[in-house]
N, C-alpha and C positions, 0 to 999 in steps of 0.2 A: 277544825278541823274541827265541844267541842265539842254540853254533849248531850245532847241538846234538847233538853225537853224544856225550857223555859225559855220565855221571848227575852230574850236579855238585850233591848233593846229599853233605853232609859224610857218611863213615859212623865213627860213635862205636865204635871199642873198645877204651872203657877199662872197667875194673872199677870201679862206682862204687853207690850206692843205685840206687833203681828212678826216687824220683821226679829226681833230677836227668838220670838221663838222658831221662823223658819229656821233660823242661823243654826242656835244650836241644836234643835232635832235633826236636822243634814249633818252636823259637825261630829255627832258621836258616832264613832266607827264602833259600835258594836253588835251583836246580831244573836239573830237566832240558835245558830251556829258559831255561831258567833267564835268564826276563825276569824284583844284587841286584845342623878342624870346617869348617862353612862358613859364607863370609863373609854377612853382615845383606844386606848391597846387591851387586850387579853389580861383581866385581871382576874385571874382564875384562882383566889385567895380562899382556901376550904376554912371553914370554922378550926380556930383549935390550932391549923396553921402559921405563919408568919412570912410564907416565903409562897409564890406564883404553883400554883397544876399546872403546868402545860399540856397540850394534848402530847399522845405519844409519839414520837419521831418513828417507831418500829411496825406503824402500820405498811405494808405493803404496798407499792408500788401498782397494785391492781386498785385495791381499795383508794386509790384518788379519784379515780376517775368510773365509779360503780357503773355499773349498767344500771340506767333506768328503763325496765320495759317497757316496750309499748309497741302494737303493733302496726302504725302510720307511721311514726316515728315524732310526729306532733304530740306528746302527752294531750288526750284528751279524757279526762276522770272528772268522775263521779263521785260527793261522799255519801254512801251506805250509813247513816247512822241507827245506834243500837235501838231504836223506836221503830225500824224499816224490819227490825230483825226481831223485834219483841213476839214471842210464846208466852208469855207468862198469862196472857188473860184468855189464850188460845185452849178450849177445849181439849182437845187434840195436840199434845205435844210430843210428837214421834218425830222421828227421822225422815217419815216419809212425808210428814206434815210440814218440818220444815224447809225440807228437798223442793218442795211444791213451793215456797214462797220464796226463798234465794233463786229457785229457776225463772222465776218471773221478774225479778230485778235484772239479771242476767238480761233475758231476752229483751226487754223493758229499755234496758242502756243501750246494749248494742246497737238497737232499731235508732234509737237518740244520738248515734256517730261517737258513741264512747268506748274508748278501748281500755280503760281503767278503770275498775271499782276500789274508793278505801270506805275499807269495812270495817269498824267498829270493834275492836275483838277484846277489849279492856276499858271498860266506861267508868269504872267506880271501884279500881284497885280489885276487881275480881277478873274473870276468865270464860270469855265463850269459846275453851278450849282445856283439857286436862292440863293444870297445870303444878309444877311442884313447887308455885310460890304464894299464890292467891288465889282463892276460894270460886267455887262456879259461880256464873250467875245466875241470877235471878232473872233476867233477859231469855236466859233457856230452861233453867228446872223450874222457875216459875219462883221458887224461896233459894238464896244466896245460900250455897253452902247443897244444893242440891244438884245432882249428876241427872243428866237427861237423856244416859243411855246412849248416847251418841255423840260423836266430835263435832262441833257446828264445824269449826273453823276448819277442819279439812274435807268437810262437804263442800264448805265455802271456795277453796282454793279448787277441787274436783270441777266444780261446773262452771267457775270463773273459765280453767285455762282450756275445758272445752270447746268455749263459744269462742277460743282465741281469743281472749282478754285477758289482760294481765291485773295481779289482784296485790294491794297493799294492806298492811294491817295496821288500822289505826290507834293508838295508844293516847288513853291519859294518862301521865305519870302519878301527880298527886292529888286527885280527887280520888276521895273516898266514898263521901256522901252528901249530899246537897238536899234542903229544906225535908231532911227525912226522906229520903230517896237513895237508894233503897232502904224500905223499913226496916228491915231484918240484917245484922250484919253478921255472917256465920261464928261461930266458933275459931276456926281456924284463920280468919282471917285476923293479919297482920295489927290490925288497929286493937281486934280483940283481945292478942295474945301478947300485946307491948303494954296495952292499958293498966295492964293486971301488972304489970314487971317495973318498980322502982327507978331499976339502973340504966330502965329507957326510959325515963321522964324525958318530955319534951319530942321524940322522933315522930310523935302525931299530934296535932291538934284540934283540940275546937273551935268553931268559932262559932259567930251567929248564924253564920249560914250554910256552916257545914263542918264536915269532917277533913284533914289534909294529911298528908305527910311533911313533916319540915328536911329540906334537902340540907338546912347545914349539920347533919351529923354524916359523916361516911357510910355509914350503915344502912339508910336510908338510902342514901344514892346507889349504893350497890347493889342493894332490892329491886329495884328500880332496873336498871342495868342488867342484873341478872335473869328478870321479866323478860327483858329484848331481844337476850339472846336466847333464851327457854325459845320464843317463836321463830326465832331465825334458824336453832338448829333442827327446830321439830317438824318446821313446813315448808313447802317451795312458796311460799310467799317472791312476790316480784321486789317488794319494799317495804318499810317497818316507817311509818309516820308520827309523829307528836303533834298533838293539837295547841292549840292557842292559850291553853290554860297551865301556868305555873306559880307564880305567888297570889293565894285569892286576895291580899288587901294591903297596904301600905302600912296599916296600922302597926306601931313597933312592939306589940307587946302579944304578936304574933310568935317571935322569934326571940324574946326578950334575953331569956336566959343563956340561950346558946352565943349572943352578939355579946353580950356582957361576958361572956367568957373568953370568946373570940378578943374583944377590946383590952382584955385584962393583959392576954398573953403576947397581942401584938405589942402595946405601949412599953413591952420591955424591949423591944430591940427596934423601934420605928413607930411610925401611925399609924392608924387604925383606919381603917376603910370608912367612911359613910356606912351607913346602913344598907341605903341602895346600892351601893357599888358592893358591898359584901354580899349583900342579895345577889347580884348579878357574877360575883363571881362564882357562887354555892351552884348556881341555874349551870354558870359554863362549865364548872365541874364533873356535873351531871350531865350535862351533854355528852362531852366531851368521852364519859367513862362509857359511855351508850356507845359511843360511835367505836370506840376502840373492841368493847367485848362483839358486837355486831360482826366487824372487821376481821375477831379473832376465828371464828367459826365461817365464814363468808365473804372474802373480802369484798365481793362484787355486786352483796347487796346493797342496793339503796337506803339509805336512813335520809329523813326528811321530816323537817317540820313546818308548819300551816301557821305562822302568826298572825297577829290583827294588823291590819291594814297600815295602821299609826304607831309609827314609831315610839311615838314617846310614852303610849300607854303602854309599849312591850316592855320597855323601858322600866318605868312604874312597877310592873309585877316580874322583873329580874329578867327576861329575856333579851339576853346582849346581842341582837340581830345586826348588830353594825358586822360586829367581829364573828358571826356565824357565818358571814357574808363573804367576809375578806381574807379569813383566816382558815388554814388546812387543819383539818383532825376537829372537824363539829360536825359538818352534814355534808351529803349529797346534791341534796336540794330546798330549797326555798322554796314557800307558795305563796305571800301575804294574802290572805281575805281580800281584796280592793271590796267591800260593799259599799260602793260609793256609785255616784252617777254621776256624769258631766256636769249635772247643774249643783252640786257640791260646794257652797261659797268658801268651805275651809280646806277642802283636800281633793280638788277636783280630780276624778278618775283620770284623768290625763295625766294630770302633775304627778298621781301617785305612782303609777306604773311607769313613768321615767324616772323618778326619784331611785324607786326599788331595783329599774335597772342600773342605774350608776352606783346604787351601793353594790351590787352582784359582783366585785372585782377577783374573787379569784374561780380562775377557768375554769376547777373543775366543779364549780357550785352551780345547779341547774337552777334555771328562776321560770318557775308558773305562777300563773297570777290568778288566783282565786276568786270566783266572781257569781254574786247574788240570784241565784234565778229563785228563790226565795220571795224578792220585794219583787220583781216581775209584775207590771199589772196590778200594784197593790198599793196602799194610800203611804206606804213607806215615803219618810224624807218630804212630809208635805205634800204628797201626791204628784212629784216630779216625777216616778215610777212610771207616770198614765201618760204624760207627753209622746208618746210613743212607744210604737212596738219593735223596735231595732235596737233599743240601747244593749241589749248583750253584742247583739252581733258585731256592731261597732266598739264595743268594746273588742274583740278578739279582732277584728284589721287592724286596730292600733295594737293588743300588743303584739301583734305579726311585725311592725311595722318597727316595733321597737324589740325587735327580735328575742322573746322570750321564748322558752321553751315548750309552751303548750300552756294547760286550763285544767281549771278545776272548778267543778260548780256544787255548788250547794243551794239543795240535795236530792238526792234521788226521790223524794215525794214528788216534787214541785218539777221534774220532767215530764211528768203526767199528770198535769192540773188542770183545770178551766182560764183558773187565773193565769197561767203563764203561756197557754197556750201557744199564742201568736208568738210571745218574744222566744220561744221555746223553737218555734218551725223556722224564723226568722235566724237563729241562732245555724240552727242545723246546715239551713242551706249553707252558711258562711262557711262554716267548718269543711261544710262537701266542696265549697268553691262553686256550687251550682247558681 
């Protein structure tokens, strides 16, 4: 979902046979967008804890079963990412300059049989919307921590529900900042003003690649959480989304201090989670506290999140997708990335998208299947991309066929490309049924 100015897509060069490297360049589910053990049951074990989070029993009987809009009734969206929506190197950064460029995504999807935009609205723990937790962006005042004079996000939601389209806002929860991106981290922002504070050691990180929030303190997850519903109560937003990105690295010395604390106080009354499995309970924690404050302001909002394709790499960076899937009080809806194609020798699009649906077992969880118009036409996966210009289309009759709840493509660049053209008109007709 995530975000996306980097090909995060591995590139292989080793010198090896031919067939392993088709093998494993098809094999890594990750992407440009790139929307990629764990425990049996809900082990929603907070730092610092010793005993289960459970989600809340006191959500409402409304909020099971959220409305997801859409006006087909098929989810068919688009994701908007914050590069579609970038002012910052724009001469011209007024309201009416950006009014001019959301109106054109707008008409742009529509004409493309989309009736859902997710749009961007938190790419780097800041805000393309006044917000009382995280600093503007840089995406709209051009420098982080600069006001643009104007709301994007509720121009954005103005001419979304205009055109009769229904508009989601998509959220990264803990990316800050990536290979220096954005250059300038404001004042006010969160990372700036814990850095400086002792007795928040550890609630942000470094790493090599970037800046993070660490989800095993409370504090952090409820920032976080607090963000969600800042946008649920402030806009008619149709749904509030998480992208694919939560722990950036396995490495244990990420989270060292917080686990080691966490191991110190469990070992007294039981054992101590895995690492992973503690990871994953911190991720369902924080889910979990999303979907509840969402819930408390809106019951009938939609909450949703976009993971990678592969289970076990969600896995891997703490996203317990088994149990978001199965279990009531995490989400709405489902999307996995599927960026995969038929010709896939380790996760063929076919396999994947039944798989995801047999995990989908509780009713009120909607399952869309996220799907490449990205590689489209493009030497992706070995240039099985070019075998033809159908493979989206065909991907959406099977997942009709395995009765999901609609699509999600990524992204709105590549609806309007050379490169994807064909699979782009080929895609549409299916959708129209024409």
């Amino acid at each position: 979902m995530v975000v996306k100015i980097f090909n995060r897509h591995s590139i292989l060069v080793c010198v090896c046979i031919l067939a392993a490297v088709i093998a494993v360049t098809m094999a890594v589910n990750v992407s440009l967008h790139p929307k990629e053990n764990s425990p049996a049951v809900p082990t929603n074990l907070a730092a610092g804890s010793t005993s289960p989070v459970s989600p809340s029993n006191s959500v409402s009987a409304a909020a099971a079963t959220a409305s997801v809009s859409t006006v087909n009734g098929e989810m068919r969206a688009v994701w908007v990412p914050y590069m579609s929506l970038n002012m910052s190197k724009e001469n011209d950064k007024s309201e009416a300059a950006f009014r001019k460029k959301f109106s054109g995504i707008v008409t742009g999807a529509k004409q493309c049989g989309m009736n859902t935009l997710i749009v961007q609205v938190r790419p780097f723990g800041d805000a393309l919307y006044p917000s009382a937790y995280f600093p503007w962006s840089n995406v709209v005042g051009g420098t982080q921590g600069v006001n643009p004079g104007y709301d994007p996000l509720k121009v954005m939601v103005e001419l979304t529900h205009q055109a009769g389209m229904s508009i989601h806002a998509w959220i990264n929860p803990m990316r800050i900042q990536i290979s220096g991106s954005p250059s300038i981290l404001a004042e006010n922002n969160p990372y700036t003003v814990w850095s400086k504070d002792a007795s928040k050691a550890g609630w942000v990180v470094d790493t090599g690649s970037g800046k993070y929030y660490n989800p095993a303190y409370p504090q952090v997850r409820k920032l976080i959480a607090d963000g969600a519903q800042e946008v649920a109560k402030n806009y008619e937003v149709d749904g509030i989304q998480f992208d694919d990105y939560f722990y950036p690295t396995q490495d244990a010395s990420f989270d060292k201090a917080a686990y080691d604390s966490y191991c110190t106080e469990a070992a007294k009354t039981g054992t101590p989670l895995s690492l992973a499995d503690w990871r994953c309970a911190n991720i369902n924690a924080m889910v979990s506290q999303v979907y509840r404050q969402i819930k408390a302001v809106k019951p009938n909002l939609a909450f949703g999140i976009a993971p990678q394709g592969n289970v076990q790499n969600d896995l891997k960076m703490g996203a317990d997708v088994k149990v978001w899937c199965s279990a009531q009080g995490y989400v709405d809806y489902i999307c996995p990335e599927l960026y995969v194609n038929f010709d896939n020798p380790v996760l063929p699009f076919d396999t994947a998208a039944e798989s995801w649906r047999k995990m989908v077992t509780n009713k009120n969880v909607k399952l869309y299947l996220g799907l490449a118009v990205y590689k489209a036409g493009s030497d992706a996966d070995s240039g099985t991309w070019k075998k033809s210009t159908n493979i989206l289309a065909k991907q959406v009759e099977l997942g009709r066929k395995t009765t999901c709840d609609g699509f999600m493509f990524y992204s709105w660049e590549y609806l309007n490309s050379s490169q994807t053209k064909d699979e782009v008109q080929n895609v549409i007709k299916t959708l129209n049924g024409t």
